[in-house]
VOGU-3710 file (C-alpha; in Angstrom, 3 decimals, decimal comma):
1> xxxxxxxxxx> 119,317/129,430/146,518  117,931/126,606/149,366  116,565/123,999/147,939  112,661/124,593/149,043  113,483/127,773/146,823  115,225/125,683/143,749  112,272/123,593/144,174  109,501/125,694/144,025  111,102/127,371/140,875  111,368/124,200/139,323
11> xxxxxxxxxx> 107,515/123,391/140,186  106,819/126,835/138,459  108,651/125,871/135,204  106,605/123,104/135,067  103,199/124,881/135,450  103,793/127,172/133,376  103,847/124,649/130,301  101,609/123,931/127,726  100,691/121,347/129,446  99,628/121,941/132,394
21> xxxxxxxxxx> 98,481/125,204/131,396  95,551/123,014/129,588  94,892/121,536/132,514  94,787/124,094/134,947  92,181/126,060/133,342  88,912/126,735/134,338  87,055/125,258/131,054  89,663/122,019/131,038  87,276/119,280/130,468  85,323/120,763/127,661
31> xxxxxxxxxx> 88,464/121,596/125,750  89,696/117,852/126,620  86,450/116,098/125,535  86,552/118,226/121,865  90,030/117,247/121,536  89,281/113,314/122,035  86,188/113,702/119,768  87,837/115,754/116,704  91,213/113,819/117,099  90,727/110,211/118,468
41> xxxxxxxxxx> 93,836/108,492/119,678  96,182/108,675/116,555  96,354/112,694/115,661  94,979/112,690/112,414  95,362/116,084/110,606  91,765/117,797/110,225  91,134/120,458/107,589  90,730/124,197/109,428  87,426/124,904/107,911  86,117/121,201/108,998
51> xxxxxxxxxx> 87,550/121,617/112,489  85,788/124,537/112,840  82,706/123,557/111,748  83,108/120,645/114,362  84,342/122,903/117,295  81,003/124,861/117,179  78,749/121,450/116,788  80,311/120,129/119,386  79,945/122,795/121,719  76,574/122,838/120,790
61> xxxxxxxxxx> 75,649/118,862/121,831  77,523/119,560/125,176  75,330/122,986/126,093  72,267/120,783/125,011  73,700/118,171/127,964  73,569/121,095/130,441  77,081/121,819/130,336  77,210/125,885/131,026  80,856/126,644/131,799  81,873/126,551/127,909
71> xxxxxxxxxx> 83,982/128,387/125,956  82,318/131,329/124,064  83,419/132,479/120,508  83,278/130,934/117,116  84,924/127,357/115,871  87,999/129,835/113,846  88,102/132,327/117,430  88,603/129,289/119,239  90,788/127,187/117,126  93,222/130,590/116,949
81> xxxxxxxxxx> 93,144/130,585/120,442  94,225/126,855/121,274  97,442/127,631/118,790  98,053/131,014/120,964  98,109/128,142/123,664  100,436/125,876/121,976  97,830/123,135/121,528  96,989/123,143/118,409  99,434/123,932/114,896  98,430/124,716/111,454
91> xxxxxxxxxx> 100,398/123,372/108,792  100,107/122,163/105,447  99,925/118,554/104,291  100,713/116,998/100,815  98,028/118,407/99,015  99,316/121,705/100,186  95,512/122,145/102,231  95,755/123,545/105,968  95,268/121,052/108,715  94,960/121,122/112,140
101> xxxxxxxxxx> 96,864/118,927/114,555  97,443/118,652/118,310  101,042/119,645/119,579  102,901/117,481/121,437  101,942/119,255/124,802  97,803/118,589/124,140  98,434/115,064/123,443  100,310/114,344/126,878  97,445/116,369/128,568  94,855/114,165/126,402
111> xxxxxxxxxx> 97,054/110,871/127,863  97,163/111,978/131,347  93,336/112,134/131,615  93,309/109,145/129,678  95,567/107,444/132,337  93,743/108,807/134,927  90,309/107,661/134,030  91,749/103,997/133,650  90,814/101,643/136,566  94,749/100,886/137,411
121> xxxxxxxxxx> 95,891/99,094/141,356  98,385/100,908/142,528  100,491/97,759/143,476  100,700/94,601/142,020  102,835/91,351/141,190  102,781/92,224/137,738  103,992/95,636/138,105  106,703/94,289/140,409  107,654/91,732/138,389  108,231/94,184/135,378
131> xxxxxxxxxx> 110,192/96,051/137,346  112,534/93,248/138,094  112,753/92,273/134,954  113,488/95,923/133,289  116,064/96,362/136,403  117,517/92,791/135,348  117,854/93,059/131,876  119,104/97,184/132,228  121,655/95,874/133,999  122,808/92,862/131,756
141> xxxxxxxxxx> 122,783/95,393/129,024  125,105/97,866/130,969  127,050/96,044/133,585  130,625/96,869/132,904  132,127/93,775/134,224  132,132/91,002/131,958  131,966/88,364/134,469  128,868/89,526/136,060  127,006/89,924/132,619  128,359/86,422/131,581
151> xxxxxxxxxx> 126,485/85,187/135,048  122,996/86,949/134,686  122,993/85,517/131,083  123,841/82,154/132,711  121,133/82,359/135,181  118,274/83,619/132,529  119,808/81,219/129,978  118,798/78,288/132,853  115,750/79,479/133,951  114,213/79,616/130,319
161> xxxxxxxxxx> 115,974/75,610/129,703  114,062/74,833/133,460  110,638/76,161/132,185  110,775/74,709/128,887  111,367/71,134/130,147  109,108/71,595/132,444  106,268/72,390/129,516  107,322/69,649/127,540  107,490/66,881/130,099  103,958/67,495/130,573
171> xxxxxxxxxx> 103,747/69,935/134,030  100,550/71,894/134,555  100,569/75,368/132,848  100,545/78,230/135,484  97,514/80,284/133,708  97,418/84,224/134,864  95,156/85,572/137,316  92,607/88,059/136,031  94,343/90,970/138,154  97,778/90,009/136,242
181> xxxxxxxxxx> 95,836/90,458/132,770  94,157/93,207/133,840  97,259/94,981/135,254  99,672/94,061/132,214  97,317/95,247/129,276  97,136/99,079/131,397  100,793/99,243/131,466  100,525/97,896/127,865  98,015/100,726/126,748  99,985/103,404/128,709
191> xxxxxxxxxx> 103,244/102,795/126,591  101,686/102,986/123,684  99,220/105,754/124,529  102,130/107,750/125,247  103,607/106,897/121,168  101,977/110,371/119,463  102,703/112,636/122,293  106,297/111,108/121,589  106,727/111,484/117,483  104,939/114,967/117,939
201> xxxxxxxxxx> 107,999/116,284/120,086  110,057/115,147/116,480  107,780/116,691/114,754  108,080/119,780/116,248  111,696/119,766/116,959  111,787/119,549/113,362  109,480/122,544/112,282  111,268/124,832/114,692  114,584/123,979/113,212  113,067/124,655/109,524
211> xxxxxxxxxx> 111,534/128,155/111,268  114,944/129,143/112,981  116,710/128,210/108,852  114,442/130,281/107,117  114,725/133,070/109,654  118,664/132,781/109,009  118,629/132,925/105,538  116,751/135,979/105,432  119,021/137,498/108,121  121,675/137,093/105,519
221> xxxxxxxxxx> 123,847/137,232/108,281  126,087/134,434/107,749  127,106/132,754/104,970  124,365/129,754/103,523  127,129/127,780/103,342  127,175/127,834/107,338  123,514/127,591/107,997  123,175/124,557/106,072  126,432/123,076/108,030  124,627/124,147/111,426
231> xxxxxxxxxx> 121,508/122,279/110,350  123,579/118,964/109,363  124,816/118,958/112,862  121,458/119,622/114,507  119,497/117,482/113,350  122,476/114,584/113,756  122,173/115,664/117,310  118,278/115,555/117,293  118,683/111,813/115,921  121,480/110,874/118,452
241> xxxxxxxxxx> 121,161/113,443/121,883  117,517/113,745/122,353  115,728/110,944/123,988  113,019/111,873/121,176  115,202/111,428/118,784  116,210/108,289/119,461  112,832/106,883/120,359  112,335/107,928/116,825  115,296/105,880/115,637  114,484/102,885/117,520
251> xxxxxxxxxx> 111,177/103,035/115,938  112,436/103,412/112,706  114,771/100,479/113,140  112,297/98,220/114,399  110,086/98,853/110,983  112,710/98,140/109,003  113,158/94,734/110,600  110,521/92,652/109,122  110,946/89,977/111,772  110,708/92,019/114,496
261> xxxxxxxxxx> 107,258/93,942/113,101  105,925/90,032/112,391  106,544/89,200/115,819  105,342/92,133/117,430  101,773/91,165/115,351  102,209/88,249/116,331  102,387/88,878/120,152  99,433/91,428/120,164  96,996/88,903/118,456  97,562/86,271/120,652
271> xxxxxxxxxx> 97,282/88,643/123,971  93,967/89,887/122,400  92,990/86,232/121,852  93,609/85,196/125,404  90,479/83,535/127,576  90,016/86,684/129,843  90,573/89,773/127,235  87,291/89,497/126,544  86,286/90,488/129,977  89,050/93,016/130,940
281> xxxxxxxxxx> 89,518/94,665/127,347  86,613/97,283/126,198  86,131/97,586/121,887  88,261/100,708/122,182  91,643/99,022/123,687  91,170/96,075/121,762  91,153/98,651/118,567  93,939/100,530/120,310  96,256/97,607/120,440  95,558/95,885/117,273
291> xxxxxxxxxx> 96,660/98,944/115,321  100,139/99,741/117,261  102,364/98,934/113,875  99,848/101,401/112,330  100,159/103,747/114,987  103,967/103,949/114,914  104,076/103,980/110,734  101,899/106,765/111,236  104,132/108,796/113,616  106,920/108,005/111,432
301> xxxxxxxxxx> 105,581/109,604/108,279  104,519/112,321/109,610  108,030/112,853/111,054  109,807/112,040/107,797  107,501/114,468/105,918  108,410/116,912/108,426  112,302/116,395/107,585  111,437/116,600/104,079  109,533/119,954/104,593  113,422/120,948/105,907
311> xxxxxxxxxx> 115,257/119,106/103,121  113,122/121,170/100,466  113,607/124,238/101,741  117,519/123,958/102,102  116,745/122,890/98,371  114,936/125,582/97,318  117,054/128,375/98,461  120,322/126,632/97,083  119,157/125,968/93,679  116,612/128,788/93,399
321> xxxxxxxxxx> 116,944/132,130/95,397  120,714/132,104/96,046  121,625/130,961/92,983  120,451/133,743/90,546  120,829/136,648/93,625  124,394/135,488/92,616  123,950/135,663/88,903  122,427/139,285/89,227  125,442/140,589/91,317  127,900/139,103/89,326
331> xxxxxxxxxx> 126,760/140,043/86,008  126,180/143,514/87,835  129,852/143,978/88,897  130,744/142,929/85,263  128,925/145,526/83,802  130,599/148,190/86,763  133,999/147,188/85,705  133,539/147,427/82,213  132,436/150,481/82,396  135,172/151,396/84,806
341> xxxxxxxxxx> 137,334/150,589/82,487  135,905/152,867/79,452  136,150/155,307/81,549  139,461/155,137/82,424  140,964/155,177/79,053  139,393/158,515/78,578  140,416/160,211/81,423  143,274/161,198/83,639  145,174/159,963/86,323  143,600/162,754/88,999
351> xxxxxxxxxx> 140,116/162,433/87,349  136,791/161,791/89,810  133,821/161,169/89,161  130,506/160,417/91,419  128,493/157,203/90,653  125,889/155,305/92,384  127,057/151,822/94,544  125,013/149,909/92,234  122,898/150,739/88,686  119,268/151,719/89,824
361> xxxxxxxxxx> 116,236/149,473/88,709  114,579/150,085/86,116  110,809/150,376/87,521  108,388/148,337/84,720  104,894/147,177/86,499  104,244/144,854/83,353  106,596/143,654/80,119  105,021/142,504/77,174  105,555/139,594/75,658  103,498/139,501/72,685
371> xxxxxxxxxx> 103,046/142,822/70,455  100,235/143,249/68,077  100,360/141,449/64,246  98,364/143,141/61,667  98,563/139,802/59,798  96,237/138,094/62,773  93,521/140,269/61,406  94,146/139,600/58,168  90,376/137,425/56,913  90,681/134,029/54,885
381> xxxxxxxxxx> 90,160/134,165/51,202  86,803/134,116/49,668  85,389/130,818/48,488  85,155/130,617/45,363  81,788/128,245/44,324  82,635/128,028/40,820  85,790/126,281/41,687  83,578/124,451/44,538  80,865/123,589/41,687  83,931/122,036/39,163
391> xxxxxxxxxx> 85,483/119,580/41,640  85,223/116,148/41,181  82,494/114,517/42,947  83,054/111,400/45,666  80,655/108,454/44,345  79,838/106,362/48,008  81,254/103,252/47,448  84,654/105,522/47,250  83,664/106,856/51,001  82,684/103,185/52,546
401> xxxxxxxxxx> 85,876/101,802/51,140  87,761/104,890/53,061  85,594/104,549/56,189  85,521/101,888/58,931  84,711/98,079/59,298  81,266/96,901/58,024  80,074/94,886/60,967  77,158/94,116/59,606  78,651/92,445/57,242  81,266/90,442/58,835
411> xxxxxxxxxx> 78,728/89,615/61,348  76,618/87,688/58,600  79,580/86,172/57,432  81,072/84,779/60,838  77,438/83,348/61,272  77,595/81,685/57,996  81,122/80,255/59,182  80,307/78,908/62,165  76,900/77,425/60,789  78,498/75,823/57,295
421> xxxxxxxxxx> 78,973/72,355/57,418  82,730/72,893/57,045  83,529/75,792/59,669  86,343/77,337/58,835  89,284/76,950/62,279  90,040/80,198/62,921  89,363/83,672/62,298  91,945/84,262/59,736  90,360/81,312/57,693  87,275/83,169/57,184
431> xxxxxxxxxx> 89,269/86,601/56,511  90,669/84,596/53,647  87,309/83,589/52,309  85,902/87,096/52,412  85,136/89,153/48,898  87,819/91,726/48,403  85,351/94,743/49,543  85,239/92,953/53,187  89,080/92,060/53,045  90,206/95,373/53,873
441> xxxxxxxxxx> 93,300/96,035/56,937  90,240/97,698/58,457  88,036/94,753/58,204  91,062/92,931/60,808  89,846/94,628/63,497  85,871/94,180/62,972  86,225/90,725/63,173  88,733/91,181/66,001  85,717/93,407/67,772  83,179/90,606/67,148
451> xxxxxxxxxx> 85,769/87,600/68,608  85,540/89,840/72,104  82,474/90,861/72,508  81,877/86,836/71,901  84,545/85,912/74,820  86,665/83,887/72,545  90,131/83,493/73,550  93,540/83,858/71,054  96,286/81,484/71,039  100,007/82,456/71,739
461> xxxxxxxxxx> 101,116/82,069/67,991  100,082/83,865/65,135  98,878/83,536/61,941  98,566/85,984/58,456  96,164/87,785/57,564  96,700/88,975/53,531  94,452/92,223/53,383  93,759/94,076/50,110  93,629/97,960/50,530  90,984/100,028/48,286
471> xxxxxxxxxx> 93,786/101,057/46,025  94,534/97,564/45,210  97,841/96,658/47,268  98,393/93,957/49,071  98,939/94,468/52,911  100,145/90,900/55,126  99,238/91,135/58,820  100,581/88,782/61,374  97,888/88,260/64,281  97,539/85,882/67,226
481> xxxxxxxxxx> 95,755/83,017/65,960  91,896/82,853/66,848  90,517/79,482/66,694  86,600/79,385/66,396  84,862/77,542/68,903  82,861/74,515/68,309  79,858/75,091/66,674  77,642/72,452/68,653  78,050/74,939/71,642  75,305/76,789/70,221
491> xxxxxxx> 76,961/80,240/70,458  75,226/83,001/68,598  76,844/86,440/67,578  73,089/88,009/68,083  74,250/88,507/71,898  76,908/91,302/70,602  74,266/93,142/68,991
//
């Protein structure tokens, strides 16, 4: 094959994905501009029968703006579509609801517009100046020869002691043009635009390895034992091959580093603090930047869910489905060989005898569990109202002393308390000066009720309470102590009323 050839089949690959294919269409924008609206900049998963509802009101506002090349169908027709077209997936989310969520291939369309509607100069001194810099530090990274890397750390270890004696002897600050702001916040938006497109290619990764385990484990084609051990090394390999995959480890590693996520907030509030951000920066970037550490948690829960969506499933066919299929056959080929061997014993060496592979099913559509009790049926006896008419009545002071604390009561008597000349100096002190009737273990937590609605506060130790119970025992409580409050602040227990 030449290489125009090789080329042009290489150009052809690329049209022919997902993304482009977005692109390329005839109704591009429109799709585009409901994608932005329904999904903003950080992919959050929409409910299918809200997206719906918003595909067909948004469609609506843009024919209203005079938009007439739009696509036709219903908010479900089209959403089905855009997954026939890779854009959108349907999953479910912790609540076990369907959402809706932009693939990985929508999301780098949705940044390439993005990048494209950005005023951006195609050369300038801060774009070449990053580029020295990444090609300086790639290479002090990677240089092989130990010499060399010693020197470029030499040289950047100087320049950094030059510029900092030069700030603290005084020298004028160099302050950055407008067109060096301007040019290193785009680059700064594009990288982390280009974050979701990023942990969606996990995501995905992820789902089609859980897709490609299920469909092996109903293949029953291989052992589980093997499927599970081809998973292990896959995803290792997703972690530690795929430049996704470790993107997504980086990113992990730099939230578990609580310095480096302090810094990093850090950084981004004092670039959006800066004299001229104000004038180069519109609400949205400034929103877009301040909520990068959210933006990356984000991605990486979503990812980790996904991994857990594989982890369970592994689970679930161990412990559940494999587990008793192997229960039923071996308690099966028990049953054959026990047989087998009754048979045997009354038969002869040439015998034969016909029988099934396995014991046919018995075919039951419903068990029951519960049979019918004549004794359910059975009514209760008869009262009997003479019997009713003999028993021994209940006189009421028998049901008060059984019932509840009198707060009536105790309320008059905490009023007389705190208004007596000689107030008594806590609540157990006027427990102990109550008439048996009102001493009750009941009573305890009346006056208990009155102290709270009052605001009064109890003290760490406690202090008895000696309560009398109707049938004349003697019950001792130990309660935090309550002292009662001075009397001259004029409080009145007609507030708890």
């Amino acid at each position: 094959m030449s290489d125009i050839a090789g080329e042009l089949a290489r150009v052809k690959s690329a049209f022919s994905q997902p993304t482009l294919t977005l692109l390329h269409q005839r109704q591009a924008p429109v799709v585009i501009t409901i994608f932005r609206a329904a999904f903003g900049r950080n992919n959050v998963p929409i409910p299918t029968a809200r997206l719906h509802t918003q595909v067909e009101e948004h469609l609506a506002e843009i024919r209203l703006a005079g938009e007439t090349d739009v696509p036709n169908g219903t908010g479900k027709e089209l959403c089905q579509r855009w997954m026939r077209g890779q854009w959108l997936v349907r999953s479910l989310d912790e609540r076990d609801q369907e959402v809706y969520a932009l693939t990985s291939h929508a999301q780098q369309a949705l940044e390439l517009v993005k990048n494209l509607s950005r005023d951006r100069a195609s050369l300038s001194e801060h774009r070449i100046a990053t580029i020295l810099g990444t090609v300086r530090r790639f290479n002090s990274e990677a240089n092989p020869d130990r010499a060399a890397r010693v020197t470029i750390l030499n040289a950047e270890i100087a320049r950094l002691q030059a510029e900092r004696d030069r700030l603290v002897d005084g020298a004028e600050m160099v302050s950055a043009t407008d067109d060096y702001m301007a040019e290193g916040f785009t680059e700064l938006l594009s990288l982390i635009s280009a974050l979701p497109a990023d942990f969606a290619r996990v995501d995905e990764r992820f789902a089609q390895i859980r897709g490609e385990i299920l469909a092996a484990f109903r293949a029953e084609d291989r052992p589980a034992g093997q499927v599970i051990d081809e998973y292990l090394a896959r995803a290792d390999a997703l972690m530690t091959s795929t430049q996704e995959g470790r993107a997504f480890e980086g990113a992990f590693a730099l939230l578990r580093d609580d310095a480096l996520v302090s810094q990093l907030r850090q950084d981004l509030t004092a670039l959006l603090e800066h004299p001229v951000s104000d004038r180069i920066l519109a609400d949205a970037d400034r929103a877009e930047l301040r909520g990068t550490v959210r933006l990356v948690r984000d991605g990486l829960d979503r990812v980790l869910a996904q991994r857990s969506k594989v982890t369970a499933t592994l689970k679930e066919y161990i412990v559940s489905h494999d587990a008793a299929r192997d229960r039923e056959l071996a308690q099966t080929l028990r049953e054959v060989e026990s047989e087998l061997m009754t048979w045997m014993a009354r038969t002869g060496p040439r015998a034969t005898h016909d029988v099934a592979l396995l014991p046919a099913r018995a075919s039951v559509e419903h068990l029951r569990e519960r049979f019918y009790d004549p004794a359910d049926d059975v009514l209760p006896d008869r009262i009997d109202l003479d019997e009713a008419a003999g028993a021994p009545g209940l006189a009421l002071a028998d049901l008060v002393a059984q019932g509840g604390p009198q707060l009536p009561s105790l309320r008059e008597r905490l009023e007389a308390a705190l208004s007596s000349a000689n107030p008594a100096a806590s609540l157990g002190a006027v427990f102990d000066t109550l008439e048996p009737s009102l001493r009750r273990p009941v009573e305890i937590f009346g006056l208990l009720h009155l102290a709270a609605d009052q605001g009064w506060s109890a003290e760490e130790h406690t202090e008895e309470y000696a309560a009398l119970r109707p049938d004349g025992t003697n019950r001792t409580f130990d309660v935090p102590r309550l002292p009662l409050p001075d009397p001259d602040l004029g409080h009145d227990l007609e507030k708890s009323r």
